[in-house]
Every structure is written in C-alpha cells, then in structure tokens.
C-alpha positions in Angstrom: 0.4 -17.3 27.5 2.6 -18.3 24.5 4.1 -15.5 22.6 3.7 -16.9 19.5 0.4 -17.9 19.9 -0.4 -14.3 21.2 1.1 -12.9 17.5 -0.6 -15.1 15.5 -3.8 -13.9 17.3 -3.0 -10.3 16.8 -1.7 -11.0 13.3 -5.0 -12.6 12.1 -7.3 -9.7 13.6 -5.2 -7.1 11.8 -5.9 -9.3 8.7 -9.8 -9.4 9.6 -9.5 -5.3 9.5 -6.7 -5.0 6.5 -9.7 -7.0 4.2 -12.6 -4.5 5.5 -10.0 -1.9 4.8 -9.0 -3.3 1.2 -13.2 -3.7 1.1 -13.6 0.3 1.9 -9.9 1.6 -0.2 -10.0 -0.1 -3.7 -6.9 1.8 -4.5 -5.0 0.1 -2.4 -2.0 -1.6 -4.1 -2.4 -4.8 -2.2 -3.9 -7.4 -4.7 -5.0 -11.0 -3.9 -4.6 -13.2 -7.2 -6.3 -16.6 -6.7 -4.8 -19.5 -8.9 -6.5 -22.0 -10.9 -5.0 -25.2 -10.3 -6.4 -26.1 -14.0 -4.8 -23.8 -15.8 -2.0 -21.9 -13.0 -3.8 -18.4 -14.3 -4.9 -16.6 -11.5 -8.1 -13.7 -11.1 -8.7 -11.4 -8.4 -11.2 -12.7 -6.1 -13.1 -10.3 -3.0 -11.5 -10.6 0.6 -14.4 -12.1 2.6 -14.6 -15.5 1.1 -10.9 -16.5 0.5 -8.9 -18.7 3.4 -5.3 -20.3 3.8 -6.3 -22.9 2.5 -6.9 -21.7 -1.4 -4.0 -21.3 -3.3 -2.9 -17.8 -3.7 -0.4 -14.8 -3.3 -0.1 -11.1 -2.6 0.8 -8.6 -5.4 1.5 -5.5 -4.3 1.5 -3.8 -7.3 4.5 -0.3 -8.1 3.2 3.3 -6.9 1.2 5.2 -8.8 0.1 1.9 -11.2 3.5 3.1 -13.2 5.6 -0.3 -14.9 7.8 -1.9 -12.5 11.2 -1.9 -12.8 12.0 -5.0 -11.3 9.6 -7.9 -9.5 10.7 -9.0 -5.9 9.3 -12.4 -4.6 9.2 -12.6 -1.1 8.9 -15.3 1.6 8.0 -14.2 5.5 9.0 -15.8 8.3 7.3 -18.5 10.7 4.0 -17.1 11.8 4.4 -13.5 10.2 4.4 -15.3 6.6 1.3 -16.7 7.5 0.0 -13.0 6.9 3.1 -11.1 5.2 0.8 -8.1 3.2 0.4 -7.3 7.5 3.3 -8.2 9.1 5.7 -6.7 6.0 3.7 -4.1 5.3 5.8 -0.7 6.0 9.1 -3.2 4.4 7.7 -3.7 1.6 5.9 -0.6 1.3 9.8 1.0 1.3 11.4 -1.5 -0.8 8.5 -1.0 -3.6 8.6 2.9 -3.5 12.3 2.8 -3.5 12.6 0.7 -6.4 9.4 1.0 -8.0 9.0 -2.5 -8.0 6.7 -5.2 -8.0 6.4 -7.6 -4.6 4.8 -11.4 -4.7 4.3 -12.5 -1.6 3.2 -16.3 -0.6 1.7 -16.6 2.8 1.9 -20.3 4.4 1.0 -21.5 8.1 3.7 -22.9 9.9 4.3 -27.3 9.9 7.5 -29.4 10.6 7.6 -30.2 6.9 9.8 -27.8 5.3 9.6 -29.5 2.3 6.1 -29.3 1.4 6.4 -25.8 2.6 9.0 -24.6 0.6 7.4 -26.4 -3.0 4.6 -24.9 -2.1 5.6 -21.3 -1.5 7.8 -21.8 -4.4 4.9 -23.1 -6.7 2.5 -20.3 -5.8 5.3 -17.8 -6.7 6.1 -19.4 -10.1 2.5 -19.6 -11.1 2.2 -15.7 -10.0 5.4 -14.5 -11.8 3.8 -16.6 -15.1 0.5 -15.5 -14.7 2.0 -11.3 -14.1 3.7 -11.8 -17.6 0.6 -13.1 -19.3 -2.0 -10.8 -17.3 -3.5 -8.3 -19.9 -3.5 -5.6 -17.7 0.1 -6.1 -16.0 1.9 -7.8 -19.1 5.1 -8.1 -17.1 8.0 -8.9 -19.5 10.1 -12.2 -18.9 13.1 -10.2 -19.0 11.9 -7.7 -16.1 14.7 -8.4 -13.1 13.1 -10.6 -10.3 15.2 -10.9 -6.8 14.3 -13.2 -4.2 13.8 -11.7 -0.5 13.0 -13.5 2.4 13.5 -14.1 5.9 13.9 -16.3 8.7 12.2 -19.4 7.8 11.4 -18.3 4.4 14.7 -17.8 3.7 15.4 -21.5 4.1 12.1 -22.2 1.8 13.2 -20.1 -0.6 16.8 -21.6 -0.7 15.5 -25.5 -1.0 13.1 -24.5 -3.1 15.3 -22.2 -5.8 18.6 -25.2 -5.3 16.1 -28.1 -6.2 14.6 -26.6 -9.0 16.8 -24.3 -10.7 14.9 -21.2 -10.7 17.2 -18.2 -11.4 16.9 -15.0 -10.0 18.7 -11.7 -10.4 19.6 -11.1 -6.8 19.0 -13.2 -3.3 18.7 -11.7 0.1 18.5 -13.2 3.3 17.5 -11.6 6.2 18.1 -13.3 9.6 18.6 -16.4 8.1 17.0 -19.6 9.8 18.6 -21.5 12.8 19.3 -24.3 10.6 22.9 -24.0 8.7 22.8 -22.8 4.8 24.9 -26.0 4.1 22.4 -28.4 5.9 19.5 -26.8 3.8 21.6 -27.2 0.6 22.0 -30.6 1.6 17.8 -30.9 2.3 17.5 -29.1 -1.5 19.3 -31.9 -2.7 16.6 -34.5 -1.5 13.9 -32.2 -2.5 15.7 -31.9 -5.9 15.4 -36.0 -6.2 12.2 -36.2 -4.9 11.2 -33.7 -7.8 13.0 -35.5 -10.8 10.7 -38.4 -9.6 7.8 -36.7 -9.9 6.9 -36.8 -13.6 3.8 -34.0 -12.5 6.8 -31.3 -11.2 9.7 -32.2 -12.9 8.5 -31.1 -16.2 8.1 -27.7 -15.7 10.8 -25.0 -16.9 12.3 -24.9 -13.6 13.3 -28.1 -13.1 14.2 -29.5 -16.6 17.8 -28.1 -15.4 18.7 -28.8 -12.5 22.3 -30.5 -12.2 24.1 -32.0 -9.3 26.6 -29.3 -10.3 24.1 -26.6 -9.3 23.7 -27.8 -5.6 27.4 -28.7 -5.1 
C-alpha cells in the first residue's frame, strides 16, 4: 500500500463525515465561502454539493462569534492541504482560541506545478481576506493584523506566492519548511513575479502593482 495514498483516503472520509457533521452542528465555526469568479465576493454555499474543483476557502470564524483580533491565512501541506479544516483541526482550533483570531484556509490537491498552486492558493486567499472586510456580517477592517502560517509545501506556496506579488503581512511562520531551499523558492518567485507583470489580468491587482526586484533580492 502507499502511505500517502492510504492518508488521503482516510482524510477524504473524515471530510465525508466533518460535512454531515457541519450538516447536523450549524454552530460550528467552520465556514465554507464559495467565490464568484465575476465579482471575487464570496456566499456560503451547503456542504453536499461543493468539490475541489470550485473555488473556495475555509473560515473558521473567532470563539464565541466575538471580533477577531487578528486574521491568520494558512496553507497545509501536500495531501493534508487538500483538506486542512480536517487535518489542522485541533491546530487551528488552539491558535484561534488563543488569539481569538480569524483563520482562512485554502485547500488544493497536490500537482508538480508549484506555480499554479501557489497563485492559486494565494488568489483564493486574497479574494477571502477582501470579501471578510466587505461581508456585512463580518466587516473585517483593513487594518485588522493578518499573519501568514503554513507548512511544508504550503510554506513554499505561500512564500512564491507573497515574494511575486508583494502582499504584506504582519507576521510569517513556517513550519517544517519544504525540501526545496528558501533561496531556490525566492529564486522560483522571481519567475512567478515576471510571469505576473505579463499578465495584464493579474498584474493589476493591489498586490502586484508593487512589486520590485528590490523586494525579492
């Protein structure tokens, strides 16, 4: 048998009975926000109909549906970011009591391309954090401090993907950071960054409309 095969069995029935679950406990603090591609505002959407495949996040909203006092964006690992609101559960969980904060969480299936991986983890999150400060009911305020968590693979999405486009954050963490180097993923943000200031569609946003060679020297 192959091991990660085997997890990413187990990891997608635990999903199957974490969305009856979220079916049977609407307090839970777990949220899925589906985006519109149209307008990047998302809506909340039921469990049973919604695949990989759509684009969307995790929210896992602060305890006690209190005002966050910060908003972490996180990025899972190979296989177990496929299904983070699972396999980061009881972190997260911590981390959010702790600081009463608000988590976004991408989830993305494994590929070879870490490029399209990491802008598209990193576009789903910026579309969340806008649509959390325009959201009626959440009204999250542009100045509220966001960190950037990840690990393992996601740490080197999140790092390509923050280098190329110049979006700030408060505070980085990397947990168990990938097997590639952090100066040969520089080096790969720099081709994304190119590749993005080519791309009249991307590089117009607020992100990118900054970035400098300085910034991933």
């Amino acid at each position: 048998n192959n091991p990660a095969e085997d997890l990413t069995s187990t990891l997608a029935r635990l999903d199957e009975t974490w969305k009856i679950q979220q079916r049977s406990q609407p307090r839970s603090r777990w949220t899925k926000l589906v985006l519109s591609e149209s307008q990047g505002v998302t809506e909340e959407a039921p469990e049973t109909t919604i695949g990989i495949k759509d684009d969307f996040v995790y929210l896992l909203e602060p305890p006690y549906n209190s005002r966050p006092s910060c908003l972490i964006v996180f990025t899972g690992g190979a296989g177990l970011g496929t299904y983070p609101q699972i396999a980061y559960n009881e972190l997260l969980l911590r981390i959010s009591n702790r600081l009463n904060a608000a988590v976004i969480t991408a989830p993305y299936q494994v590929g070879l391309d870490h490029f399209v991986l990491a802008k598209a983890t990193g576009e789903l999150t910026r579309r969340a954090i806008i649509h959390c400060q325009d959201d009626s009911s959440r009204l999250y305020p542009a100045s509220l401090p966001t960190y950037s968590l990840s690990h393992s693979l996601g740490a080197k999405l999140s790092c390509i993907y923050s280098a190329a486009t110049n979006m700030n954050f408060d505070g980085i963490g990397l947990i168990s950071f990938n097997n590639f180097s952090f100066g040969k993923t520089i080096g790969m943000a720099k081709e994304f960054a190119e590749a993005i200031r080519q791309n009249t569609g991307i590089g117009k946003n607020e992100y990118t409309a900054g970035v400098t060679n300085e910034a991933l020297n």
